[in-house]
N, CA, C and O of each residue as an XYZ file, in Angstrom:
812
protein
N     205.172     66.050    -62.334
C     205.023     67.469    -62.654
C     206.282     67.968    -63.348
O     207.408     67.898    -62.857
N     205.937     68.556    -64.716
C     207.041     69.246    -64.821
C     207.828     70.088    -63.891
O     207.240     70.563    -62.920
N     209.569     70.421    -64.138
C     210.227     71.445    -63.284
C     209.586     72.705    -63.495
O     208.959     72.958    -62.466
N     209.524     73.109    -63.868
C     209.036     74.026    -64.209
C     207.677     74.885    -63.870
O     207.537     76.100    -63.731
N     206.929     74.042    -63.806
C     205.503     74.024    -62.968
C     205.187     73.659    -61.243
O     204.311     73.723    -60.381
N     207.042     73.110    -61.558
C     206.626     72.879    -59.719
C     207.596     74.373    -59.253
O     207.570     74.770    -58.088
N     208.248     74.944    -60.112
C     209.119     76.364    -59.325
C     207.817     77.256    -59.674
O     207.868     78.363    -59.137
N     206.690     77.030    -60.433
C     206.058     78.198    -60.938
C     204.995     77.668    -59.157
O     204.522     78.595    -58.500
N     204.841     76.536    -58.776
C     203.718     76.555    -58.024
C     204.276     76.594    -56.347
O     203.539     76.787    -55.380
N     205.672     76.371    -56.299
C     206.004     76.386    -55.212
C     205.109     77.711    -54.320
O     204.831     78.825    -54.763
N     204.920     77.371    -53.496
C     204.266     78.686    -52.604
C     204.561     78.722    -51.049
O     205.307     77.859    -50.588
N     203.921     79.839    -50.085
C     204.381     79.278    -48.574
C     202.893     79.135    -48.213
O     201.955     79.855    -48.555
N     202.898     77.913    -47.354
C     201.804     77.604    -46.720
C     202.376     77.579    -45.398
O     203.532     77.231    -45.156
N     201.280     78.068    -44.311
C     200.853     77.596    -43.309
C     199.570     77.348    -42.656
O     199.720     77.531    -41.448
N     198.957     77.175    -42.801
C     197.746     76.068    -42.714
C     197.852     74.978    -43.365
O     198.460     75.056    -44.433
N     197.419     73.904    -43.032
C     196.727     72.435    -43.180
C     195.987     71.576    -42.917
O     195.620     71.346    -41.765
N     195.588     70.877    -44.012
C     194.132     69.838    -43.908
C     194.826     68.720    -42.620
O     195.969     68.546    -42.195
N     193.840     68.276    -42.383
C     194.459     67.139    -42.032
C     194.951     65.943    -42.266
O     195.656     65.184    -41.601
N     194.352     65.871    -43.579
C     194.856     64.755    -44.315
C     196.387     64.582    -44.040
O     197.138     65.526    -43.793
N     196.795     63.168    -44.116
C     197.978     62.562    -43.518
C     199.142     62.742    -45.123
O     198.499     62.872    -46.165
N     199.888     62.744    -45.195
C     201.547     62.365    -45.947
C     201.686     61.063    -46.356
O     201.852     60.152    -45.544
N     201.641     60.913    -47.403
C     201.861     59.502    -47.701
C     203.507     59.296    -47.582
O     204.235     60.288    -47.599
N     203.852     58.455    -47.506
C     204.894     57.921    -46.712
C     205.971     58.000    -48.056
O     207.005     58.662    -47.977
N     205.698     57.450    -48.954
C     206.396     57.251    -50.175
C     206.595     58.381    -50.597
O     207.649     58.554    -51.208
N     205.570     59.649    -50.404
C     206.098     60.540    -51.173
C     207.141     61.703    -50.194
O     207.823     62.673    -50.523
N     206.878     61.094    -48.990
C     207.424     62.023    -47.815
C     209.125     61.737    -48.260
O     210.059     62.536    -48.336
N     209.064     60.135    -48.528
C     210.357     59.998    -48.861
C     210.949     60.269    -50.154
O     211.952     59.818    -50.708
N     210.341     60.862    -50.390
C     211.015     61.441    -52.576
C     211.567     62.574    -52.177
O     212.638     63.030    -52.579
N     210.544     63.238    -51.051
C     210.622     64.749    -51.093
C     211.899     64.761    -50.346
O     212.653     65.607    -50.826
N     212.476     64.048    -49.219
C     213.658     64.049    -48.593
C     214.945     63.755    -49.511
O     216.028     64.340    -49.541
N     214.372     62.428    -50.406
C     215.414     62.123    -51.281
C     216.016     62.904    -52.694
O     217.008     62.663    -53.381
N     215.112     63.789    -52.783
C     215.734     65.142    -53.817
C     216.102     65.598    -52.961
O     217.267     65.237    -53.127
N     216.144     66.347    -51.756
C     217.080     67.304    -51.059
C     218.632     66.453    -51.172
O     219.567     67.235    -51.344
N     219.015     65.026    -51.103
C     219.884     64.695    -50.937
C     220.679     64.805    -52.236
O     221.882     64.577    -52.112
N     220.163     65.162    -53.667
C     220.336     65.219    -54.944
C     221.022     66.812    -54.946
O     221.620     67.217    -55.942
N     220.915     67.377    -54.119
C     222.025     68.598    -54.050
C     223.356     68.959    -54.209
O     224.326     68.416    -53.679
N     223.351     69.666    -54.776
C     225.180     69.882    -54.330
C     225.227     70.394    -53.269
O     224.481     71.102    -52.593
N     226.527     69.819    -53.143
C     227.503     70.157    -51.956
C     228.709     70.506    -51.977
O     229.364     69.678    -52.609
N     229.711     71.869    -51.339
C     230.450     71.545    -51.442
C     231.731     70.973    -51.136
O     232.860     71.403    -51.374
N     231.339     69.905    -50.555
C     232.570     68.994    -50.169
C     232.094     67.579    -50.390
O     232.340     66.793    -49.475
N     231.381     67.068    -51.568
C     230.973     65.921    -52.029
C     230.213     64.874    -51.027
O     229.660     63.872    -51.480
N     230.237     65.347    -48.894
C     230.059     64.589    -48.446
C     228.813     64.565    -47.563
O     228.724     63.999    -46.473
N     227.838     65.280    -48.210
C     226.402     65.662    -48.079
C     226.435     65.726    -46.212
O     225.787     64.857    -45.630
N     227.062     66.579    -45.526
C     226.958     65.819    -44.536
C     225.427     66.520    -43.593
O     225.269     67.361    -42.708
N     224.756     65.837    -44.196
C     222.816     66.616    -44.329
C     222.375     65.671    -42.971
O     223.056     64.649    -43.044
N     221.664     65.630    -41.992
C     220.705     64.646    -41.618
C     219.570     64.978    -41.414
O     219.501     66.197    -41.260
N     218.073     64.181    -41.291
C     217.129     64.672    -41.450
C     216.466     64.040    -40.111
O     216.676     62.887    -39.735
N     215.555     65.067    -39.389
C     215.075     64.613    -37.935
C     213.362     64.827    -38.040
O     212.784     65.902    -37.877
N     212.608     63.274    -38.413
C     210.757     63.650    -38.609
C     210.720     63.217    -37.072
O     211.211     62.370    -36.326
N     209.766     64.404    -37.043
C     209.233     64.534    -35.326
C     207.585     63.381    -35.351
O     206.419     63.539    -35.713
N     208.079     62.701    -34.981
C     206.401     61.802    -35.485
C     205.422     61.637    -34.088
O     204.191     61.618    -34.089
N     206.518     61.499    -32.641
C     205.956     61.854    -31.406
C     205.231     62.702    -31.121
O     205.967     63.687    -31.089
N     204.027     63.091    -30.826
C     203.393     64.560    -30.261
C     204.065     65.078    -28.994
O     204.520     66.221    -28.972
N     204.147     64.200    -27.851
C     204.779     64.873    -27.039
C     206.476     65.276    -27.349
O     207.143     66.084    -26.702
N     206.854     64.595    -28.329
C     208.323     65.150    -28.464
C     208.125     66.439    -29.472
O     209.087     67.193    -29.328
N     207.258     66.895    -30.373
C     206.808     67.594    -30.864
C     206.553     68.765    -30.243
O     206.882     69.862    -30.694
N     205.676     68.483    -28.686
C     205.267     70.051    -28.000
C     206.506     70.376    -27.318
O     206.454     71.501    -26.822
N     207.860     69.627    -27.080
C     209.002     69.562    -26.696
C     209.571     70.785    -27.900
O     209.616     71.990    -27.651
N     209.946     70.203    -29.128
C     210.661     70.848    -29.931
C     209.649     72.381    -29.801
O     209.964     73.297    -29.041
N     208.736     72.403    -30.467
C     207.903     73.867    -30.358
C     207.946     74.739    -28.926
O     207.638     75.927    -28.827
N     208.320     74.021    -28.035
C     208.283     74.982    -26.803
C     210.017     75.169    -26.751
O     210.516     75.860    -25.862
N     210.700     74.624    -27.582
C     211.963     75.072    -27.354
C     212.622     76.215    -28.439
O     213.354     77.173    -28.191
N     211.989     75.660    -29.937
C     212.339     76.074    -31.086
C     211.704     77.175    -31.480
O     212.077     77.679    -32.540
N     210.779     77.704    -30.848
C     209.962     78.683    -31.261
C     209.995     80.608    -30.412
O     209.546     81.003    -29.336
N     210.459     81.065    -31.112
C     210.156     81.969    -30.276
C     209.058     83.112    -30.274
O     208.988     84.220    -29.741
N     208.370     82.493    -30.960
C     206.300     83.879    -31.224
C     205.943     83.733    -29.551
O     206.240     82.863    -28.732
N     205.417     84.595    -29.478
C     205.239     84.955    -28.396
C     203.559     85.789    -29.106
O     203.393     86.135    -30.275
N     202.592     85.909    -28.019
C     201.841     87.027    -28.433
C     201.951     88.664    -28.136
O     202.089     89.198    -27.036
N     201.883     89.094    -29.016
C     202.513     90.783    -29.478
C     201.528     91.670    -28.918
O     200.359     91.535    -29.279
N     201.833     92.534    -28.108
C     200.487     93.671    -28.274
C     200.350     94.459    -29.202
O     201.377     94.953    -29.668
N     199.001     94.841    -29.787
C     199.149     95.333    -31.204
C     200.323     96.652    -31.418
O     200.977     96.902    -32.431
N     200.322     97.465    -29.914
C     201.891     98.363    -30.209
C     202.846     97.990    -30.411
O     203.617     98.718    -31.036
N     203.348     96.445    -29.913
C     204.550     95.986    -30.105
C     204.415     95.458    -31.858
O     205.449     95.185    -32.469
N     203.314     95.380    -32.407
C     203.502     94.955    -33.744
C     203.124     95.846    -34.662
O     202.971     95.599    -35.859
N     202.966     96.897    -34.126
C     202.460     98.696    -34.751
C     204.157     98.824    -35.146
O     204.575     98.829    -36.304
N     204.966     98.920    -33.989
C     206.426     99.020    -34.264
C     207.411     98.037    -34.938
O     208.473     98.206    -35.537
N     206.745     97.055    -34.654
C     207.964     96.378    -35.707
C     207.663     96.096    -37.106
O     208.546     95.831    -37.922
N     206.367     96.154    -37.397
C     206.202     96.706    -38.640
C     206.667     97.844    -39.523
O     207.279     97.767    -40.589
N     206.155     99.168    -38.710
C     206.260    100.330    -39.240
C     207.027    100.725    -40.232
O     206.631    101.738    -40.808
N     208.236    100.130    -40.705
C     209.320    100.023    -41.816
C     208.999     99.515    -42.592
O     209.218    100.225    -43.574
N     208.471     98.455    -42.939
C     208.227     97.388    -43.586
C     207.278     97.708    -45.080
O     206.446     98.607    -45.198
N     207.661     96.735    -46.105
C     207.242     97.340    -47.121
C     205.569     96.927    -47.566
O     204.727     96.498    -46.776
N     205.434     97.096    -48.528
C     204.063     96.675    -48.596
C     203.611     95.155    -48.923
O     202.500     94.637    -49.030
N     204.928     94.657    -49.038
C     204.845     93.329    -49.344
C     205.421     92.556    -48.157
O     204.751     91.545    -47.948
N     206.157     92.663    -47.550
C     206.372     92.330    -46.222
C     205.704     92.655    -44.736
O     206.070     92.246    -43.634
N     204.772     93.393    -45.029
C     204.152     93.589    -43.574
C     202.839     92.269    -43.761
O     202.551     91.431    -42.906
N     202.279     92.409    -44.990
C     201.120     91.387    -45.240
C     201.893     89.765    -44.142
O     201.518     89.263    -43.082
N     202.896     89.475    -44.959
C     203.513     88.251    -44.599
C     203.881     87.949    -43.056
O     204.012     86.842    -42.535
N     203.999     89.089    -42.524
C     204.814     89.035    -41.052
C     203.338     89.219    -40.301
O     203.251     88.969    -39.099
N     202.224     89.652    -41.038
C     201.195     89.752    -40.077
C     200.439     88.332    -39.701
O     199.948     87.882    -38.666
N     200.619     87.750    -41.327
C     200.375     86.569    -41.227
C     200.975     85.271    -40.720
O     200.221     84.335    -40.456
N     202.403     85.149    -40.556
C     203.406     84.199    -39.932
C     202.495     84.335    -38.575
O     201.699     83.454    -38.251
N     202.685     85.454    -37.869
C     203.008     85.908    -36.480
C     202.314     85.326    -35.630
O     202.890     84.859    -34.648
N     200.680     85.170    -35.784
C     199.259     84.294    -34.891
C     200.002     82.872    -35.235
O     200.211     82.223    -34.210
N     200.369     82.352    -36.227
C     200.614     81.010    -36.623
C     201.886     80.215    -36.701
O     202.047     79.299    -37.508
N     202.658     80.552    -35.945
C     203.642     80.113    -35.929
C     204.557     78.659    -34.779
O     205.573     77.964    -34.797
N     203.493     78.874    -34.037
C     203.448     77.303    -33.230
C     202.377     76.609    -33.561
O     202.339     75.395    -33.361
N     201.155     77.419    -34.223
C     200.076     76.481    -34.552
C     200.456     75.438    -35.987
O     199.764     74.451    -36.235
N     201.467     75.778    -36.714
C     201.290     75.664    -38.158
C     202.412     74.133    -37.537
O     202.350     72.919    -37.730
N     203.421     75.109    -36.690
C     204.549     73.745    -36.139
C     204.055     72.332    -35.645
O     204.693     71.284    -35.744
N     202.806     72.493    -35.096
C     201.860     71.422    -34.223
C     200.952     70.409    -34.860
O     200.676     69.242    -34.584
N     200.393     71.658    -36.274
C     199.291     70.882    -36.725
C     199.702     70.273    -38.086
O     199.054     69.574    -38.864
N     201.119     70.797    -38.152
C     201.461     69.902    -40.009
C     201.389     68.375    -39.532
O     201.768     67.903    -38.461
N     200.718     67.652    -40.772
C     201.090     66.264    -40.890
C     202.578     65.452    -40.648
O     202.627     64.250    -40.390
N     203.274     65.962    -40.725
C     204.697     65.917    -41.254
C     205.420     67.576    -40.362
O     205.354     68.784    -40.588
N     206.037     66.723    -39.359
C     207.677     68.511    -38.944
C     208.925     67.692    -39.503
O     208.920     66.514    -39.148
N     209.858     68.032    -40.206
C     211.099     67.760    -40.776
C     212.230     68.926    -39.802
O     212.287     70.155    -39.834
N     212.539     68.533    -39.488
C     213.932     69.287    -39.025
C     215.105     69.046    -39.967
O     215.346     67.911    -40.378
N     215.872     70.154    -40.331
C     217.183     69.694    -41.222
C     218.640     70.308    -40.798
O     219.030     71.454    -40.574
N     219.194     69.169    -40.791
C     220.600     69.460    -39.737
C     221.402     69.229    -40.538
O     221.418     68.219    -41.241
N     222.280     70.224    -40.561
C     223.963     70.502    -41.196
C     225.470     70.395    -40.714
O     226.041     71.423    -40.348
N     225.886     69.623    -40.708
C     227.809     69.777    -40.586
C     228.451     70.827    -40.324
O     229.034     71.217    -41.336
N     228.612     71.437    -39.494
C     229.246     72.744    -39.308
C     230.593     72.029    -38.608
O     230.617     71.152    -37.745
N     232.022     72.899    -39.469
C     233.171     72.678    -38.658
C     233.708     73.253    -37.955
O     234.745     72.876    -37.409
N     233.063     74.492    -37.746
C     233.142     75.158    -36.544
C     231.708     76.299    -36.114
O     231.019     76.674    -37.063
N     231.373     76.743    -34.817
C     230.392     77.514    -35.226
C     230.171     78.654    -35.501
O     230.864     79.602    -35.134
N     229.029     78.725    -36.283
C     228.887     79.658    -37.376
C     228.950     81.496    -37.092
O     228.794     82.468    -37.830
N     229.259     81.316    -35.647
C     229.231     82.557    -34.894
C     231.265     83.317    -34.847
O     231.880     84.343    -34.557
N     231.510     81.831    -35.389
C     233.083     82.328    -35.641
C     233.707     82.170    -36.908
O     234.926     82.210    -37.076
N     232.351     81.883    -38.331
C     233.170     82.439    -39.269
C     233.611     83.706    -39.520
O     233.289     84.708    -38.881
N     234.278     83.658    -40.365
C     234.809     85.278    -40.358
C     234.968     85.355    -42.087
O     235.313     86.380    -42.675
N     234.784     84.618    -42.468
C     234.787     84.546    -44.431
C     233.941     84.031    -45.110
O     233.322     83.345    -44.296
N     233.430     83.878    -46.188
C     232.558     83.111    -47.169
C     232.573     82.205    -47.539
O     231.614     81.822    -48.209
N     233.791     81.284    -47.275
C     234.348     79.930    -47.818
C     233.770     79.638    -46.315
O     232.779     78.910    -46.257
N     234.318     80.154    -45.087
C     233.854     78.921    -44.003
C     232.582     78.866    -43.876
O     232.384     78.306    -42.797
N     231.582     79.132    -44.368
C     230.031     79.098    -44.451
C     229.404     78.238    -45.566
O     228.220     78.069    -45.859
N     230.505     77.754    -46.088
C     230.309     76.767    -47.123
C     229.144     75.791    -47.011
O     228.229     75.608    -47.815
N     229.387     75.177    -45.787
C     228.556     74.239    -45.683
C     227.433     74.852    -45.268
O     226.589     74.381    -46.029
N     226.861     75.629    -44.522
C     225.862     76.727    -44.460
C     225.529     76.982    -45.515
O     224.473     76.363    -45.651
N     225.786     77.647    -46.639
C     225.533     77.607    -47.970
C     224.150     76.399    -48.459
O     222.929     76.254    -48.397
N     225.347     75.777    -48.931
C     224.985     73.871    -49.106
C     223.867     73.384    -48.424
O     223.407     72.318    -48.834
N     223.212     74.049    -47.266
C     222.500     72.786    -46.794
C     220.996     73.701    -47.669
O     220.007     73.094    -48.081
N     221.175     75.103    -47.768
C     220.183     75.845    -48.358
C     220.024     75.210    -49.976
O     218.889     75.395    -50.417
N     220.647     74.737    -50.610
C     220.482     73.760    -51.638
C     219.636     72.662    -51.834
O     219.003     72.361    -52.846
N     219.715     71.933    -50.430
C     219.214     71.203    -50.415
C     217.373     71.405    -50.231
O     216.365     71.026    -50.827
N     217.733     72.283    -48.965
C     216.403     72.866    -48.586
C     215.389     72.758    -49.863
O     214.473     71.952    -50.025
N     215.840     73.841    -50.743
C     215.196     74.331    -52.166
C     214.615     73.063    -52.735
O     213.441     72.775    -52.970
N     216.036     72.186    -52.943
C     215.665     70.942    -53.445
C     213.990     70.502    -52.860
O     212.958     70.345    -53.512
N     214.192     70.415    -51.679
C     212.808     69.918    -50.678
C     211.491     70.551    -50.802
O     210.405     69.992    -50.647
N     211.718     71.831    -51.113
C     210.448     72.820    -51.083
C     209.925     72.454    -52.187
O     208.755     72.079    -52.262
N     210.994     72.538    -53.517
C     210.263     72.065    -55.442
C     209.853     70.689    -55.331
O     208.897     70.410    -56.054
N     210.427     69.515    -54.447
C     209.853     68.411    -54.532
C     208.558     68.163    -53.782
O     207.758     67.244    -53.957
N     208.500     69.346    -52.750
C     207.377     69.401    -52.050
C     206.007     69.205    -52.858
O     205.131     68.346    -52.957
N     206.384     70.829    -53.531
C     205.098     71.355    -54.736
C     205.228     70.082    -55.815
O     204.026     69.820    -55.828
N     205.544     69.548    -56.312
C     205.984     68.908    -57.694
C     204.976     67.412    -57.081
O     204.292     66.713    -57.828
N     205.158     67.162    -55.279
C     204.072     66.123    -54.765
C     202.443     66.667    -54.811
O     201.525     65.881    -55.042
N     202.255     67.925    -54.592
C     201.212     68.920    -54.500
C     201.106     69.114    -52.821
O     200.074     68.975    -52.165
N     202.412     69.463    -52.309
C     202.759     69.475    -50.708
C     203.396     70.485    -50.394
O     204.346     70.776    -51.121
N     203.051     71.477    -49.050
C     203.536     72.724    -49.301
C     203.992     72.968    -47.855
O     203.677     71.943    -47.250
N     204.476     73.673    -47.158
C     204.906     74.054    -46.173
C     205.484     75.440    -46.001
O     205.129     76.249    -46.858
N     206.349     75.894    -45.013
C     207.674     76.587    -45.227
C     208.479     76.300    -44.422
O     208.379     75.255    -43.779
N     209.812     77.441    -44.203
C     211.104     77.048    -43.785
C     210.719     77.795    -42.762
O     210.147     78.843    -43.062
N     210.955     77.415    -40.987
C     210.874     78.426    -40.058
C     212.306     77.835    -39.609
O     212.794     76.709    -39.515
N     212.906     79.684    -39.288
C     214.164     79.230    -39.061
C     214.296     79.946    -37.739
O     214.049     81.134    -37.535
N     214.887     78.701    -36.538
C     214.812     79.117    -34.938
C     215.889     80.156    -34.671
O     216.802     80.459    -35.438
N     215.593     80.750    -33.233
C     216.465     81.654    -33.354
C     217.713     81.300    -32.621
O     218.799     81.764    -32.969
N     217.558     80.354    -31.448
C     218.321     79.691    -30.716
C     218.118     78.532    -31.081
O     216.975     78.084    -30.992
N     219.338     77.609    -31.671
C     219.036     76.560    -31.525
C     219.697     75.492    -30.706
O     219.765     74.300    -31.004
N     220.256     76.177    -29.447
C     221.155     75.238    -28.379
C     220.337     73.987    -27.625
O     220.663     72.825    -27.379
N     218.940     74.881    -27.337
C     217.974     73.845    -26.470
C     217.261     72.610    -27.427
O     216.784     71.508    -27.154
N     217.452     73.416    -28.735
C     216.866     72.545    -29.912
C     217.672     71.163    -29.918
O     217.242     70.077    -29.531
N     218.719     71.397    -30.353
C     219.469     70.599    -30.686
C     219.736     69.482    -29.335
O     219.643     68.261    -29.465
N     220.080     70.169    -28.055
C     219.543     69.436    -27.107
C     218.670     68.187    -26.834
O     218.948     67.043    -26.477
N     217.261     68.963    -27.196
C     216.102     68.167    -27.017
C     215.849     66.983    -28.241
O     215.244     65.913    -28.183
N     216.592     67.659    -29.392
C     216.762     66.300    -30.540
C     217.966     64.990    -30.528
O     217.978     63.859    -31.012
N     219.044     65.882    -29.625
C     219.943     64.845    -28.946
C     221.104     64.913    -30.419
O     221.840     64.024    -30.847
N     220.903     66.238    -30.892
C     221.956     66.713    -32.379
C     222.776     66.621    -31.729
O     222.781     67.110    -30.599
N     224.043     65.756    -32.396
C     225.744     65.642    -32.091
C     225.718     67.465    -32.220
O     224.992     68.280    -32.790
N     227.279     67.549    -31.102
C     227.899     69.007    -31.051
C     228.052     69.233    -32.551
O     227.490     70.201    -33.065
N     228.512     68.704    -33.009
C     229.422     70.000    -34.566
C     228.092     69.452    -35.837
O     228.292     69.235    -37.032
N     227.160     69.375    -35.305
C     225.590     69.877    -36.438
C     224.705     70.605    -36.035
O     224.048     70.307    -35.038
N     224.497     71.750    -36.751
C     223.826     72.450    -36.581
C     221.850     72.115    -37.235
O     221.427     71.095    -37.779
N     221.165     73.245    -36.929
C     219.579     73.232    -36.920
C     219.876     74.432    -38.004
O     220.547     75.450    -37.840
N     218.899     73.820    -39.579
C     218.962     74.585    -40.651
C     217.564     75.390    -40.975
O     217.526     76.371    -41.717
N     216.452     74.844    -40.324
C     215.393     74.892    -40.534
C     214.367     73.724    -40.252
O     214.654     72.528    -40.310
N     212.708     74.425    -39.830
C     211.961     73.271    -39.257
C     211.646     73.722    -40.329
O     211.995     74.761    -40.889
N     210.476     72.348    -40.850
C     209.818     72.154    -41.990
C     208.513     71.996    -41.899
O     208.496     70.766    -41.956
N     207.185     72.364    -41.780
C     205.873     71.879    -41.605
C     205.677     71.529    -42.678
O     205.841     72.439    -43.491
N     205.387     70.598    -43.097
C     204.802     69.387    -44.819
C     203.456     69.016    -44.168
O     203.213     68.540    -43.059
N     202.411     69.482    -45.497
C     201.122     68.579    -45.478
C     200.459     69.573    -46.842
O     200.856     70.536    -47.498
N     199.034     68.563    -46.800
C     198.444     69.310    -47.756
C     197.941     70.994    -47.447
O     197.826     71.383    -46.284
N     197.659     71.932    -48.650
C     197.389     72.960    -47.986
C     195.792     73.304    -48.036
O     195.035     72.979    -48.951
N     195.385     74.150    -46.663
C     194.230     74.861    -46.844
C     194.381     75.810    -47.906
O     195.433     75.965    -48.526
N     193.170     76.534    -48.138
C     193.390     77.596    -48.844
C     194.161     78.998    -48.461
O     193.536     80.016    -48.162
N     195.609     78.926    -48.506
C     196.179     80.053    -48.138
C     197.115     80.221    -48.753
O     197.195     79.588    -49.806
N     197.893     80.864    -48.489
C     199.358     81.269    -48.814
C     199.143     83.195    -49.045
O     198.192     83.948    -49.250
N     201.017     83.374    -48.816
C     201.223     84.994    -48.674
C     201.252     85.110    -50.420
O     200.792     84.148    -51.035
N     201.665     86.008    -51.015
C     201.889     86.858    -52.083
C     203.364     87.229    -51.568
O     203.803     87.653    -50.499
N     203.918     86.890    -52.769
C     205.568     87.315    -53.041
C     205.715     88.891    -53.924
O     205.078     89.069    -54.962
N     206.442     89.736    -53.467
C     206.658     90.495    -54.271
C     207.035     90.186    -55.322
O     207.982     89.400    -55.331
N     206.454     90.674    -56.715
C     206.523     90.402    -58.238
C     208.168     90.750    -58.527
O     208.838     91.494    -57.812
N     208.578     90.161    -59.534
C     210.006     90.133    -59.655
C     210.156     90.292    -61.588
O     209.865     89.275    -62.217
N     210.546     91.407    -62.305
C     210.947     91.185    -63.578
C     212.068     90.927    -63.756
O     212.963     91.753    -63.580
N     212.290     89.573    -64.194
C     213.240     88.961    -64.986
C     214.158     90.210    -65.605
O     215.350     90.147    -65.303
N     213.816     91.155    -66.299
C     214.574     91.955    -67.326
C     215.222     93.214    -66.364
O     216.215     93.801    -66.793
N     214.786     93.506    -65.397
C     214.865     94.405    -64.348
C     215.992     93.766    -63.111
O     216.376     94.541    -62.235
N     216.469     92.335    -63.119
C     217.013     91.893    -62.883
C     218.926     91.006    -62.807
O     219.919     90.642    -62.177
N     218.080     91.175    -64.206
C     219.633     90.750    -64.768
C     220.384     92.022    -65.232
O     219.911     93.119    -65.530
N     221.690     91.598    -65.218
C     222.655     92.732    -65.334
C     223.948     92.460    -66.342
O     224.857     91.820    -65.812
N     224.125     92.802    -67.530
C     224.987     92.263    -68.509
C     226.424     93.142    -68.506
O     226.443     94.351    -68.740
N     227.363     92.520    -68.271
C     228.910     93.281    -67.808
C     229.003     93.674    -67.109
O     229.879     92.963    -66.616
N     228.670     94.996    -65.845
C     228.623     95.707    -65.202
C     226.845     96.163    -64.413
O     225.920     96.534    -65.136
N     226.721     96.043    -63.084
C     225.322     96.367    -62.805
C     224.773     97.130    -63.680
O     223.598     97.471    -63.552
């Protein structure tokens, strides 16, 4: 696939067929994330496929925090929200351990942190935080570019996570990954003009 056609098709899925991941391409899609920059030349990326089911209902009962909402509790946390973001959050919200359970493929992606991220205090020490979102991207365009879609769910705690994956102390949890083919779904992104965007000398 052209580049180009795979940033135009990238999308977020959560639903999936059941059809299985072919193995070869599971591994392209990992091996462009590693084609990232970084900045400290020493990718220090690792990648964790959950292929166990029971280690699977492990990670989701640790990594997840959806809960079911009463429609007041989701009357209110909506209520701000724009017209393009309430669609999306209505839709995550029912599916968010189901989508973790039933992808063909969970990717976990773990990052190098040299200290944690709760005590940077600047933009340079988030560097590697930065960096691993590079890679990510990388993963999502190689996703689409296979005709494989997912998204990024990002935990809110990830102490028990990392725990239950047996992550060394100084790496952190960047994002779970659900990969497989998609049903017919996906959200709508708010439209974005290019020309409305860019800003020449001064905003």
């Amino acid at each position: 696939m052209d580049f180009y056609e795979a940033v135009e098709k990238r999308k977020t899925v959560r639903e999936f067929q059941l059809k299985p991941v072919e193995k070869e391409k599971l591994m392209r899609v990992i091996a462009a994330g590693l084609k990232a920059p970084t900045h400290n030349n020493l990718r220090e990326w690792e990648f964790v496929l959950v292929k166990d089911l029971e280690q699977r209902k492990r990670v989701v009962e640790v990594g997840v925090a959806a809960k079911d909402y009463s429609e007041k509790e989701v009357e209110k946390a909506t209520r701000n929200m724009s017209e393009w973001e309430k669609p999306a959050y209505l839709a995550a919200l029912p599916v968010q351990k189901r989508m973790l359970m039933s992808s063909p493929e969970l990717l976990i992606v773990c990052f190098r942190m040299r200290q944690p991220l709760k005590e940077c205090k600047t933009l340079y020490e988030l560097n590697n935080f930065a960096s691993i979102w590079t890679c990510i991207e990388n993963i999502l365009l190689a996703m689409a570019a296979e005709g494989l879609y997912g998204v990024t769910y990002i935990p809110r705690d990830t102490a028990s996570l990392r725990k239950v994956l047996e992550i060394p102390g100084d790496y952190e949890v960047a994002a779970l990954i659900p990969i497989g083919y998609p049903k017919d779904y996906s959200v709508k992104q708010k439209p974005a003009s290019l020309n409305k965007k860019i800003h020449y000398d001064k905003w």
